[in-house]
C-alpha positions in Angstrom: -9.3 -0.2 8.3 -6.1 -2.2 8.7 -2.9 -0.5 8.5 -2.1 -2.5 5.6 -4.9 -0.7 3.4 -4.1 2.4 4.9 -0.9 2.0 3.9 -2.0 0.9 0.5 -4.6 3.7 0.1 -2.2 6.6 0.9 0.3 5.5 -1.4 -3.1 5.3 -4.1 -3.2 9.0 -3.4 0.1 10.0 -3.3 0.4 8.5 -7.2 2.9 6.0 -6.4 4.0 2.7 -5.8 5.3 1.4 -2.5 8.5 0.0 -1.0 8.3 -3.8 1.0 11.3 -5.0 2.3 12.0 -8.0 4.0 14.5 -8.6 6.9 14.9 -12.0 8.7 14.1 -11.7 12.5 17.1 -11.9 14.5 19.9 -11.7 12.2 22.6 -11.8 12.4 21.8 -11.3 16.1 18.8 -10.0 17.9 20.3 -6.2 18.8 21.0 -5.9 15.0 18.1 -7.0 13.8 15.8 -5.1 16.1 18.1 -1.5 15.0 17.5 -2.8 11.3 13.5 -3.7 11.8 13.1 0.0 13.5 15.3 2.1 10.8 13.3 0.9 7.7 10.4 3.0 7.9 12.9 6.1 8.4 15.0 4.8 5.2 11.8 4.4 3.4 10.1 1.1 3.3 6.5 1.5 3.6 5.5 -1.8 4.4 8.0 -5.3 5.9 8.0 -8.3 5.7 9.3 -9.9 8.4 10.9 -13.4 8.4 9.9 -15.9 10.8 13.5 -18.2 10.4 12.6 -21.8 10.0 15.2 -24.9 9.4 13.6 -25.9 6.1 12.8 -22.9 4.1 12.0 -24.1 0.6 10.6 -21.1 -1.3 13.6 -19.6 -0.4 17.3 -18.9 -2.0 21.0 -19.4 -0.4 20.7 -15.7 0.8 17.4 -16.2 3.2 18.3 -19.7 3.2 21.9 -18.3 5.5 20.0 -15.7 7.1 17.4 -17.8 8.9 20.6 -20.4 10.0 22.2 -17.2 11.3 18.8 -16.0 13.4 18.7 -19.6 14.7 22.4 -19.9 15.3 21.9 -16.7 17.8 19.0 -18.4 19.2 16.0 -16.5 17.5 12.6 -18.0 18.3 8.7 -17.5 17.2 8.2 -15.9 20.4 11.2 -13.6 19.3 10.3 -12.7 16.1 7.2 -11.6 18.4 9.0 -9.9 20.9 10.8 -7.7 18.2 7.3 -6.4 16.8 6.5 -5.2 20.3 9.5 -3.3 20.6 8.7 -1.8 17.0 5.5 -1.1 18.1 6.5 1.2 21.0 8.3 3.3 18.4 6.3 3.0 15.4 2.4 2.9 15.1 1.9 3.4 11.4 4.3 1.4 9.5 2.1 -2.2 8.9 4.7 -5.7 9.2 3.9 -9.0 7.7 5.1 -11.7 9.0 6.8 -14.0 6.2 7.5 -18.0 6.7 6.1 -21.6 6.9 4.0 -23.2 8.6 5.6 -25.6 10.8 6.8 -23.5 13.5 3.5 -21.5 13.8 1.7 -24.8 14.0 4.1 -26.2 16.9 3.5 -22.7 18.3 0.0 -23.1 18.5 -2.3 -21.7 15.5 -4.6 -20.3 17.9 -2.3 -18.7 20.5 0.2 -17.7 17.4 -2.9 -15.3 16.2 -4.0 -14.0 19.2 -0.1 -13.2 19.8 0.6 -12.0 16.8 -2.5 -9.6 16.9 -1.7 -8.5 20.3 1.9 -7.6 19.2 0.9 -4.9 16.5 1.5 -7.5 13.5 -0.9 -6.9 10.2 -0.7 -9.6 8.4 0.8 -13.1 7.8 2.3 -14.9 4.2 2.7 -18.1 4.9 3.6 -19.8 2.0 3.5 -23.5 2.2 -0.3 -23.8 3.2 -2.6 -24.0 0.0 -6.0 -22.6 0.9 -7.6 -25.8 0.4 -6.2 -25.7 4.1 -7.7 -22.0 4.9 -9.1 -23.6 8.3 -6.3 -24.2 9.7 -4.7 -20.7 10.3 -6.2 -18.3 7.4 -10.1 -18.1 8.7 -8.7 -17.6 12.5 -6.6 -14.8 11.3 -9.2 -13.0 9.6 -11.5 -13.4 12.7 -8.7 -11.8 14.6 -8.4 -8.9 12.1 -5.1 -9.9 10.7 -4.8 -10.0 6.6 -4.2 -13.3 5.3 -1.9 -12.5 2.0 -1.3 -15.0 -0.5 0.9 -15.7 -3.6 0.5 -16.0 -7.3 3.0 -16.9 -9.4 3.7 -17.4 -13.2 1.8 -21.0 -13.3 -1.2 -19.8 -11.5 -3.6 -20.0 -14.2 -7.3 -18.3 -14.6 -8.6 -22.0 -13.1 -6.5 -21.7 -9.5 -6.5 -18.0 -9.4 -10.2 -17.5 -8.2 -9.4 -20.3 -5.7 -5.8 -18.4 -4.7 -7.3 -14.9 -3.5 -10.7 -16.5 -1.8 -9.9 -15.1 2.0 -6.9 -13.3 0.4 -6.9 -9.7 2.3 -3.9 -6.8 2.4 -2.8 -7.2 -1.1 -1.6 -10.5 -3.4 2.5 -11.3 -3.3 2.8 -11.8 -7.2 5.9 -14.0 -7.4 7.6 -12.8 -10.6 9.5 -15.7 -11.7 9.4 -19.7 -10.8 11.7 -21.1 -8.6 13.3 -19.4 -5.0 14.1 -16.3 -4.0 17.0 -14.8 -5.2 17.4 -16.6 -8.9 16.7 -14.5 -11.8 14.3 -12.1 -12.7 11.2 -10.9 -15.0 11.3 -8.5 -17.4 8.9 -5.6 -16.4 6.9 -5.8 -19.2 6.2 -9.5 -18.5 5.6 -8.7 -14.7 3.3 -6.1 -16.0 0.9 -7.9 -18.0 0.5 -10.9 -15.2 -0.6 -7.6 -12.6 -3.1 -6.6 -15.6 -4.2 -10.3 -15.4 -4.0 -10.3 -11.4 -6.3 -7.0 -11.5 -8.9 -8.2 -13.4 -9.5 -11.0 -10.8 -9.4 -8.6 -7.6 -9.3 -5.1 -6.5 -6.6 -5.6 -3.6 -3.1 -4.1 -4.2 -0.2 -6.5 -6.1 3.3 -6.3 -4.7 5.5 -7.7 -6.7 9.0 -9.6 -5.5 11.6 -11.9 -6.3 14.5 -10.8 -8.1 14.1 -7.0 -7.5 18.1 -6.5 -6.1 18.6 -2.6 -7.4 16.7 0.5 -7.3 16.4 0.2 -11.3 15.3 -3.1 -10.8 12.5 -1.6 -8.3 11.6 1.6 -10.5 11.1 -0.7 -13.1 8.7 -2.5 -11.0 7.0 0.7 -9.4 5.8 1.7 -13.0 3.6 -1.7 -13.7 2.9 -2.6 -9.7 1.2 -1.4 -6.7 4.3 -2.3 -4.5 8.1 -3.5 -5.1 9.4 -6.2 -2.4 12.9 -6.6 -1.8 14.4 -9.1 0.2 17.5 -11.2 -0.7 19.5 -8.1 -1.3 18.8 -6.8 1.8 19.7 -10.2 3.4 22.9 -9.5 1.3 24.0 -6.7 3.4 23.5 -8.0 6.5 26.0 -11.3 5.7 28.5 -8.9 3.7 28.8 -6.5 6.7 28.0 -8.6 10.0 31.0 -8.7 12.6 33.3 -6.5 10.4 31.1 -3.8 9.7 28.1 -2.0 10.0 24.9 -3.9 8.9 22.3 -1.6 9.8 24.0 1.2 8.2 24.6 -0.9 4.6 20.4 -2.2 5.0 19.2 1.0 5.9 21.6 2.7 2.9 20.4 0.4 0.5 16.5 1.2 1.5 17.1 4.4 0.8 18.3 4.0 -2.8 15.6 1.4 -3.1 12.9 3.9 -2.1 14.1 6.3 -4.0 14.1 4.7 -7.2 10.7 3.3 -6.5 9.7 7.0 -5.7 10.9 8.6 -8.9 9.8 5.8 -11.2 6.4 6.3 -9.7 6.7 10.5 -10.5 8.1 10.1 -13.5 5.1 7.9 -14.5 
């Protein structure tokens, strides 16, 4: 069993929905990030998502948008973003990481040394979110043969015709993507977010996390009650360029985890 499912089925018997976060490898620098990557299971994320920074990222708002220019600035690379899962892995044997990003740089990488890498590094699985699974030969069916969970994304225009076609190969959980357009603009109601999991459900059994536009523990209790998972990302980004070189980002991530988890925690108890 991968740790994902693990991960997935112990939350399943604990009664409660889980906490993703996603931080951006190597920023603001690669000391930071690697305190910030090994603190979040302690704060209470339960599965991350980490960013692989590319130059283009179009899915993505102003907030991941500065983050990955930052990594880049202080010279984070693919083969960084692996290195910093190695060093997470010497602490931390449980905690499952995604990486998050697009495909260009995995594709000048290599698709089939990037797998065997990323395996041999301790990652889980791999969102990679501009290549359609029309494509799944490229780097999806390799994955999977190399026992890392291929996760896609549905979003609000992904209609009971693509759907089927979305989670063929689709392994860990689905990445429901609550509203249209980037990260960090706007957000669904919960009761809209929770009839398109209904809908997600009756099409698979994996897990649905849920993300984009989650910034506040209420946002992400709200979340917990309709979802398998809550993922946050552009607030946490947030932190990390409010409090870089004239404060203490790790501290303000790892804070705002905590109040994360804990508002995904009660919302799932008081369920």
């Amino acid at each position: 069993m991968s740790r994902i499912a693990a991960r997935f089925e112990a939350l399943q018997r604990e009664g409660r929905a889980g906490l993703v976060t996603f931080v951006t490898a190597g920023d603001p620098d690669l000391a930071t990030a690697q305190a910030i990557l090994d603190g979040l299971p302690g704060a209470g994320a339960d599965v991350i998502e980490l960013g692989m920074p590319f130059t283009d990222p179009a899915a993505d708002g102003p907030a991941i948008q500065a983050a990955g220019l930052r990594a880049l600035k202080a010279g984070m690379t693919l083969k960084g973003t692996l290195a910093m899962v190695r060093a997470f892995r010497t602490k931390d044997q449980a905690t499952p990481i995604v990486l998050m990003g697009y495909y260009n740089p995995i594709y000048s990488y290599g698709n089939l040394r990037f797998v065997d890498d990323a395996k041999a590094a301790g990652v889980d699985g791999l969102i990679v979110v501009d290549l359609p699974p029309e494509e799944d030969e490229e780097l999806c069916l390799p994955a999977i043969a190399a026992g890392l969970d291929f996760i896609r994304l549905a979003t609000p225009t992904t209609d009971d015709r693509r759907l089927p076609r979305v989670l063929t190969n689709t392994q860990g959980f689905v990445y429901y993507v609550s509203i249209t357009g980037i990260t960090g603009a706007g957000s669904a109601t919960a009761d809209v977010v929770g009839r398109a999991v209904a809908r997600l459900k009756r099409h698979t059994k994996l897990p649905v996390a849920v993300g984009f536009g989650i910034r506040t523990p209420a946002d992400a209790a709200a979340i917990a009650r309709v979802a398998d998972a809550a993922v946050v990302g552009s607030a946490l980004v947030q932190q990390v360029a409010a409090h870089a070189g004239k404060g203490d980002p790790v501290k303000a991530v790892l804070d705002a985890v905590r109040a994360l988890a804990q508002g995904v925690r009660g919302a799932r108890v008081a369920a």
